[in-house]
C-alpha positions as CSV (number, residue, x, y, z in Angstrom):
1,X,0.0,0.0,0.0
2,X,1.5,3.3,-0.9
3,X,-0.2,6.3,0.3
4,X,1.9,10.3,-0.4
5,X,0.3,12.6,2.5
6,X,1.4,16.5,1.7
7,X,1.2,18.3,5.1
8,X,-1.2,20.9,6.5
9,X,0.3,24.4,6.7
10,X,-1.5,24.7,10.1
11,X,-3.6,23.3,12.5
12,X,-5.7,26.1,14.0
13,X,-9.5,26.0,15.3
14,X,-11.9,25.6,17.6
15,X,-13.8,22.3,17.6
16,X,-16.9,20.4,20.3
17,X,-16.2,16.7,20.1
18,X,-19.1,13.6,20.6
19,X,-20.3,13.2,23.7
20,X,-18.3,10.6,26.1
21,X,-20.3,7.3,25.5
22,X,-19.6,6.2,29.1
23,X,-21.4,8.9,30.3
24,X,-24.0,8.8,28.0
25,X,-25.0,5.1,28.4
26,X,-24.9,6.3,33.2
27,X,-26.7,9.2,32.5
28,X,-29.6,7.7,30.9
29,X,-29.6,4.8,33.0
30,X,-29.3,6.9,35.9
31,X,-32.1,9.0,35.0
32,X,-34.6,6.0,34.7
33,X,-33.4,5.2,38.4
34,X,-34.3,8.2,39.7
35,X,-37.6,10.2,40.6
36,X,-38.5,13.0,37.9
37,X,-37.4,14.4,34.6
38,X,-34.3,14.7,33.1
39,X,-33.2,16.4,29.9
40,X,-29.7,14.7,28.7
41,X,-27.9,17.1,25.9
42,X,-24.6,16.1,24.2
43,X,-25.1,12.2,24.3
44,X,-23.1,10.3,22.0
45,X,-25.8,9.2,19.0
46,X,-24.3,5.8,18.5
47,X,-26.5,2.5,18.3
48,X,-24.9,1.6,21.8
49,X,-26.2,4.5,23.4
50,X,-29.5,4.0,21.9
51,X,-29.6,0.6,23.1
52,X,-30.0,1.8,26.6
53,X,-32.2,3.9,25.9
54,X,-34.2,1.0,24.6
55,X,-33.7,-0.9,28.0
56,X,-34.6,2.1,29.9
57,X,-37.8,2.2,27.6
58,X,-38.5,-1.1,28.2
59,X,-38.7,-1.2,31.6
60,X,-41.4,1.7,32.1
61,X,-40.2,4.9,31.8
62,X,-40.4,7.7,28.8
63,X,-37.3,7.8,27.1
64,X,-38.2,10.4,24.3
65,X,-35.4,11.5,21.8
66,X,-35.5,15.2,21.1
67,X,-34.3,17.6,18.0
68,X,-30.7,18.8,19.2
69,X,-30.2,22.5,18.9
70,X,-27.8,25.0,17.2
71,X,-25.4,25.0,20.8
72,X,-25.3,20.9,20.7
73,X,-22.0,19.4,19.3
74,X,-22.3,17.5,15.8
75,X,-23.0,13.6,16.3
76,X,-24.7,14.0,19.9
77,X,-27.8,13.6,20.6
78,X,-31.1,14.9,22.7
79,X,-32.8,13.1,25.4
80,X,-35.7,13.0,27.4
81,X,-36.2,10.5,30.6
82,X,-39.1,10.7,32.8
83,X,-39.3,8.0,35.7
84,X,-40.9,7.3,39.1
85,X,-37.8,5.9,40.2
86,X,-36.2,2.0,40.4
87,X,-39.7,1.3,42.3
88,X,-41.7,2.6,39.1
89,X,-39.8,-0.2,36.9
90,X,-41.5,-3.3,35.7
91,X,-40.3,-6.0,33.6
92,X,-41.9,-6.7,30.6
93,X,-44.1,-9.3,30.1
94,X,-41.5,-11.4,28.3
95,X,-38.6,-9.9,29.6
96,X,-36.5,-9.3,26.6
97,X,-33.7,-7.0,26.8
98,X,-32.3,-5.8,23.2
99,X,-28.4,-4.1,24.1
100,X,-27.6,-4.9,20.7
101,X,-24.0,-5.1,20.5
102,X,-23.2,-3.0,23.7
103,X,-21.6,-4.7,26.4
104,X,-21.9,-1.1,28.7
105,X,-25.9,-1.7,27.9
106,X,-25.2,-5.6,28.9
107,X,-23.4,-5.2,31.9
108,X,-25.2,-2.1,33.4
109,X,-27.9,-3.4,32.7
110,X,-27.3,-6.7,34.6
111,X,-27.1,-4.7,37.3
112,X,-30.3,-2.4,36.9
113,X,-32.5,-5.4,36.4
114,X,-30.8,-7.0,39.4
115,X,-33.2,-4.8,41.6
116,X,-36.3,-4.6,39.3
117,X,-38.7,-7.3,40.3
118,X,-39.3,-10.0,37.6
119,X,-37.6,-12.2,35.0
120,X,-35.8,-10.4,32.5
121,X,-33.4,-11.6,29.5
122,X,-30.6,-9.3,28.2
123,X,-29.5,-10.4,24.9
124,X,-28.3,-9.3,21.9
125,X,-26.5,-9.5,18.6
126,X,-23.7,-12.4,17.6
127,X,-20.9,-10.3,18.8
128,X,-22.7,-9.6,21.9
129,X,-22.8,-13.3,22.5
130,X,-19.5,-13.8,22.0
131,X,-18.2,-11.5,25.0
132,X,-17.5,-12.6,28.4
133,X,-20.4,-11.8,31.1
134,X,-19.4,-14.2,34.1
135,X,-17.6,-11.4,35.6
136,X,-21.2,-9.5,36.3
137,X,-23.5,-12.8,36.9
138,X,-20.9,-13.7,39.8
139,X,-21.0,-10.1,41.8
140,X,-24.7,-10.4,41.3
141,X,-24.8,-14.4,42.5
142,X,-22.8,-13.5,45.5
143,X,-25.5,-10.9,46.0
144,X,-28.5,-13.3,46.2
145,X,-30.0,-12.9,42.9
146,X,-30.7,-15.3,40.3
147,X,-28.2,-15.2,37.7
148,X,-27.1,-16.8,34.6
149,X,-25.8,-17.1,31.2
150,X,-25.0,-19.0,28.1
151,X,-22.2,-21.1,28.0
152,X,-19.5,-19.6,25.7
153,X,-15.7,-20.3,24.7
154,X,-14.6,-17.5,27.3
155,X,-17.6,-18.5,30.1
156,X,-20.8,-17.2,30.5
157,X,-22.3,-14.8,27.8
158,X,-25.7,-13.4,26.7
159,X,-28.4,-14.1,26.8
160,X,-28.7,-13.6,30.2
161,X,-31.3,-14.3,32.6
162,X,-32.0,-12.4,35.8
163,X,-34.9,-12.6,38.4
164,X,-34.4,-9.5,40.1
165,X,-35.4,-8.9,43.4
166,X,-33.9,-7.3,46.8
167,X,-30.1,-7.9,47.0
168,X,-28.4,-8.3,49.9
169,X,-25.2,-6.1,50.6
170,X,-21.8,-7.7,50.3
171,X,-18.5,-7.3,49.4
172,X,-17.0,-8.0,46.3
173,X,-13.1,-8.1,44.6
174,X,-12.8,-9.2,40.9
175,X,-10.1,-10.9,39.3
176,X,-9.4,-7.9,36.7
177,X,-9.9,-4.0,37.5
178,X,-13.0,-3.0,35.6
179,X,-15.4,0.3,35.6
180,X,-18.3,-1.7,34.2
181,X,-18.4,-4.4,36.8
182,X,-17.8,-2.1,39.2
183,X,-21.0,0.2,38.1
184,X,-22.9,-3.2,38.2
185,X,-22.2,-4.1,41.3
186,X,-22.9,-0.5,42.9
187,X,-26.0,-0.4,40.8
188,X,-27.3,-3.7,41.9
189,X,-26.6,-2.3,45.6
190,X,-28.7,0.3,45.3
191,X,-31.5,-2.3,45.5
192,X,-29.6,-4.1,48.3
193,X,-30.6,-4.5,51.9
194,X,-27.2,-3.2,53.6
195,X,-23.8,-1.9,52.4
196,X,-22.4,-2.9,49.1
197,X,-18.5,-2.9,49.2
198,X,-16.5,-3.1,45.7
199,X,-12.8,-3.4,45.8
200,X,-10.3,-2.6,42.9
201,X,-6.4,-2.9,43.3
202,X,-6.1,-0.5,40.2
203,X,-8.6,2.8,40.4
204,X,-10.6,2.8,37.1
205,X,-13.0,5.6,35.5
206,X,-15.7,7.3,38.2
207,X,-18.7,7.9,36.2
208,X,-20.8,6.7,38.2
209,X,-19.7,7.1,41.7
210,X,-19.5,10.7,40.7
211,X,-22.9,10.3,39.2
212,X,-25.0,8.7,41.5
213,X,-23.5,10.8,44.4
214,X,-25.2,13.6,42.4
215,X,-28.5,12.2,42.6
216,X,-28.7,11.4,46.5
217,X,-26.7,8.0,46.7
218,X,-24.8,7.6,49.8
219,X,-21.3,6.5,48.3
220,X,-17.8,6.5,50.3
221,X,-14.4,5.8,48.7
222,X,-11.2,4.8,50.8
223,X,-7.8,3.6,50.1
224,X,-7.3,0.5,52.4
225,X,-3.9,-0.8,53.8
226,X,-2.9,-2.9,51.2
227,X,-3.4,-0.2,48.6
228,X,-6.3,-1.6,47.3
229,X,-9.2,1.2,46.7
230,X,-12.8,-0.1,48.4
231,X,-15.7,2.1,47.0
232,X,-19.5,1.8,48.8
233,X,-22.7,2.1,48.4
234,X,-25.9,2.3,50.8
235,X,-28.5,0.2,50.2
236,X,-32.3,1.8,49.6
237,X,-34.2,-1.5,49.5
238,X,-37.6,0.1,50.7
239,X,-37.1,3.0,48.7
240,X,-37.2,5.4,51.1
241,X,-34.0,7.5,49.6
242,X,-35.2,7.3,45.8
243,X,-32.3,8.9,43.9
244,X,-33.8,12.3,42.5
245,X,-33.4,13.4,39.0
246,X,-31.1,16.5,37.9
247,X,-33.3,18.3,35.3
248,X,-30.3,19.3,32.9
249,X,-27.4,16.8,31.8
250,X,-25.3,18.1,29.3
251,X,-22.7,14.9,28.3
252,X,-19.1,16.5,28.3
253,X,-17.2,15.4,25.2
254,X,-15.0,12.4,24.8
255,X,-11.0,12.8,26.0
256,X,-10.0,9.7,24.4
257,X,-11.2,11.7,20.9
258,X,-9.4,14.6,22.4
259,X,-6.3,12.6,22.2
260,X,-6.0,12.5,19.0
261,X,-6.4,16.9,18.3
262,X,-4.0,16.9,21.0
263,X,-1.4,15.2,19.5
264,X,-1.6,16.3,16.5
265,X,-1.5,19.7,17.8
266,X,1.7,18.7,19.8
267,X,3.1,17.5,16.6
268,X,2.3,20.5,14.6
269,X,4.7,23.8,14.3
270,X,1.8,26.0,13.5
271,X,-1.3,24.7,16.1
272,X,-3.9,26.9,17.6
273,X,-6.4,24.6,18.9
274,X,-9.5,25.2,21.1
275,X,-11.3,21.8,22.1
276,X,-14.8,23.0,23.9
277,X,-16.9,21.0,26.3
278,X,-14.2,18.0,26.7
279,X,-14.5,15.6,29.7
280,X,-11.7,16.7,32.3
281,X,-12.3,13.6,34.6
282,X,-9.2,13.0,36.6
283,X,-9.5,9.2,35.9
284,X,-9.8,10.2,32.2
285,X,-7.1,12.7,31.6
286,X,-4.0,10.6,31.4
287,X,-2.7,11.8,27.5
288,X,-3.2,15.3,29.2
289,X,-1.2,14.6,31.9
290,X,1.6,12.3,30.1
291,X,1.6,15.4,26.9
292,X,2.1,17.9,29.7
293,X,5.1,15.9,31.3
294,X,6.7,16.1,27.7
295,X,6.3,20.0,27.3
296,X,3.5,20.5,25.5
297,X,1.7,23.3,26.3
298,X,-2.1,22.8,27.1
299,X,-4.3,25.2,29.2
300,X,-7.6,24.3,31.0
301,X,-10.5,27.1,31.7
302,X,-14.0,26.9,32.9
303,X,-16.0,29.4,31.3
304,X,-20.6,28.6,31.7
305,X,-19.8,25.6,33.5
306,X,-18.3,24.1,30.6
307,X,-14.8,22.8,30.3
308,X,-12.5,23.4,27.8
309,X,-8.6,22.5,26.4
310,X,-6.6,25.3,24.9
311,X,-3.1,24.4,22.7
312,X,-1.2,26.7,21.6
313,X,2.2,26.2,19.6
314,X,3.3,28.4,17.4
315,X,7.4,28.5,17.3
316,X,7.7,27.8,14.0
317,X,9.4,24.7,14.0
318,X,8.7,20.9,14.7
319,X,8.1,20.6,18.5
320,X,10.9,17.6,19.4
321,X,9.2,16.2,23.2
322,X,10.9,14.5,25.2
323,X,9.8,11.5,27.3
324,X,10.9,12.5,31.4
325,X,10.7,8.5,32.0
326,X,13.4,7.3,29.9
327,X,14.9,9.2,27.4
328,X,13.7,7.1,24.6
329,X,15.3,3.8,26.6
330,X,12.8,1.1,25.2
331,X,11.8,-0.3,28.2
332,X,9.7,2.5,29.0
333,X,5.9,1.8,28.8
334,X,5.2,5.2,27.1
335,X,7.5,4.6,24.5
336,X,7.6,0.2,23.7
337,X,3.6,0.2,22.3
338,X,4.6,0.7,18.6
339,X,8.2,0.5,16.8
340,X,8.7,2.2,13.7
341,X,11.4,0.8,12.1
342,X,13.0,1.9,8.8
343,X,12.7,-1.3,6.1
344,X,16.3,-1.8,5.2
345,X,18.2,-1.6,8.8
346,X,15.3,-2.2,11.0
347,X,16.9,0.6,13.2
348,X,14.6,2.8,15.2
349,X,13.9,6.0,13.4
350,X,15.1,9.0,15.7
351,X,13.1,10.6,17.8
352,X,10.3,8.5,17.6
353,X,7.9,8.9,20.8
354,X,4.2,6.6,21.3
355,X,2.1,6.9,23.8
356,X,-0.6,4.9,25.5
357,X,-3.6,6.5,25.8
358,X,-7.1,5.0,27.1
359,X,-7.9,1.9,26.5
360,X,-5.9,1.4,23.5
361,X,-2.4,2.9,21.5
362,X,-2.1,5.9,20.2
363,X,0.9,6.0,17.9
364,X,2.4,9.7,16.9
365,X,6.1,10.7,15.3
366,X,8.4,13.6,16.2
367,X,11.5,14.0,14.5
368,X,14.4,16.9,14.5
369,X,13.4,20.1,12.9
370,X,13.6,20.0,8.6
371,X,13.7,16.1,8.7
372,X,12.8,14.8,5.5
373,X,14.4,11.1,5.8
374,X,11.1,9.5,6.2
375,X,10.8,7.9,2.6
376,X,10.6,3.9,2.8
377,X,9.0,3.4,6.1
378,X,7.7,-0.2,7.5
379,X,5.4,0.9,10.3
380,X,5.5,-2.6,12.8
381,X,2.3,-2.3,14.9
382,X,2.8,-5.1,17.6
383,X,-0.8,-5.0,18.9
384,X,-2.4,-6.1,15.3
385,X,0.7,-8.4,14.4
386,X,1.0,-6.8,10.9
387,X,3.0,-4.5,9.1
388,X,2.2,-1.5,6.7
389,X,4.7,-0.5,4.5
390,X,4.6,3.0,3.0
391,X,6.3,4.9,0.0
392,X,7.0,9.0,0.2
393,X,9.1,11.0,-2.2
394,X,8.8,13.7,0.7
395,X,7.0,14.0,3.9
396,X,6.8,16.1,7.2
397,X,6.7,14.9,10.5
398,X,3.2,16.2,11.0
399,X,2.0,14.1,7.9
400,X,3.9,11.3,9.6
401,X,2.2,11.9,13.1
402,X,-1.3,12.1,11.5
403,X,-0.9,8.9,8.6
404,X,0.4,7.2,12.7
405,X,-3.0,8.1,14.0
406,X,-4.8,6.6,11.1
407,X,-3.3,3.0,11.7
408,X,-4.3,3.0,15.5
């Protein structure tokens, strides 16, 4: 595959990105678990959002979808949840479930069901059934509620089937870190007679502690002894401390799409960039952070209760970062996800930096200023096992950084 990318005199703008699926799927569900209306603005409009929508629509309450407006970000979406709370939830009569091919609709809502009386059966598409869901039927086993799945190569999948009911509190500590199982299981505790306990050893994303503490949950967070961080919930089994609804949600937009202006603005000798309305979550920001710690130079401001990212570079010459870990040493974990290797010696090309951002790689280039030794390249991408070879007869290292970012 040859492919000749000219470069981009300059990379200046303001841009609103998608809203942050994570918090679109909570904020919905969230909604449908507490008493009143709630408006979400600036949800992500992708079929795996909408398919929690569908579950909260399923189970009783109005989930309308709205016209966005002129201030709404392109690709987001408008809506409209009105709900008598968790006790206002009913299964339906044959207790089907669509989350399509969301495992966030799946495993959420395992644990939303979990404390709505009846049978229900979350299932979706072929994919769906092909992804593990043992580790939210065991939390919710553990918790007294009749759980189970199909069997499948990697354990228990969809469909599943839960009889939901009044779980009792407990104390749970999975194998594997994870922010979905842990909104499961605090979900589910809602519902639970007692205190819910779930304990990671790594601290993963805090939607929905932050979330649900917004809406009247009692939740507490520690670090214990060991290191280990043990988040709670209070039960509200006779639903006497119904969440209540915040009447305006507006979804802040996606860092981990951030990542990739950011970079490219890093990259860049002649960047301006303004990124509006992006999710500054402290368990979210980690390119920020990392980018930071290399020199660029990003601002952050609060102006209407929005948040927004502000990068400027303008010295007129290719930015060369430097990573404060290792000094481009290869054992570093910032710098060892991708290799980019030139075809004949297989050495490493100078200067070459890669960072890991979110739940996957996000490759970029810097070389020395007026470098134009790129031609030939064999990108070696050790997470897809494949190579990509590439011709130039000339090339910048911005078009280098941004052909990276395509092959994530």
């Amino acid at each position: 595959m040859s492919l000749r990318v000219d470069p981009a005199a300059q990379l200046r703008g303001e841009l609103r990105l998608p809203g942050d699926k994570s918090i679109s799927h909570r904020a919905i569900l969230f909604a449908a678990l507490a008493h009143g209306e709630t408006l979400v603005a600036g949800a992500g409009d992708g079929h795996d959002v909408r398919s929690t929508a569908g579950i909260v629509r399923a189970l009783g309450a109005t989930c309308d979808r709205l016209p966005t407006e002129a201030d709404d970000a392109p690709g987001t979406a408008r809506w409209r949840i009105v709900s008598a709370g968790r006790h206002g939830l009913s299964a339906r009569r044959d207790g089907a479930l669509d989350c399509g091919n969301s495992g966030t609709s799946a495993r959420l809502g395992a644990g939303l069901v979990a404390g709505v009386a009846g049978t229900h059966l979350l299932d979706g598409d072929g994919s769906l059934r092909r992804r593990p869901m043992t580790r939210v039927l065991e939390p919710l086993r553990a918790m007294g509620i009749e759980a189970s799945g199909a069997d499948g190569e990697r354990g228990e999948t969809a469909p599943m089937r839960i009889v939901g009911g009044t779980p009792h509190g407990t104390e749970w500590r999975p194998a594997t870190p994870s922010a979905q199982v842990k909104s499961c299981v605090l979900i589910a505790g809602l519902a639970a007679r007692g205190t819910t306990t779930y304990i990671e050893t790594v601290a993963t994303r805090d939607h929905s502690e932050r979330m649900l503490a917004a809406r009247g949950a009692k939740i507490s967070r520690e670090r214990r002894p060991d290191g280990a961080w043990a988040t709670s919930i209070a039960g509200d089994a006779d639903g006497s401390r119904s969440l209540t609804a915040i009447p305006h949600v507006r979804v802040p937009g996606d860092p981990s799409s951030a990542a990739f202006w950011l970079v490219a603005a890093s990259l860049h000798p002649d960047a301006d960039l303004t990124i509006r309305g992006v999710s500054l979550n402290p368990t979210r920001r980690h390119v920020i952070d990392l980018l930071r710690r290399m020199g660029a130079s990003i601002d952050e401001t609060m102006a209407r209760g929005e948040q927004s990212l502000l990068f400027l570079n303008r010295r007129g010459y290719a930015p060369v970062l430097a990573c404060s870990d290792c000094g481009w040493k290869s054992e570093c974990p910032h710098c060892s996800a991708y290799r980019v290797f030139h075809k004949s010696d297989r050495t490493l090309i100078h200067g070459v930096l890669m960072l890991v951002a979110d739940a996957g790689f996000l490759a970029t280039a810097l070389t020395r200023p007026n470098s134009r030794s790129a031609e030939g390249l064999q990108i070696y991408t050790p997470k897809k096992n494949q190579h990509l070879t590439i011709a130039y007869a000339s090339i910048s290292v911005a078009s280098l950084g941004y052909l990276l970012m395509l092959f994530r």
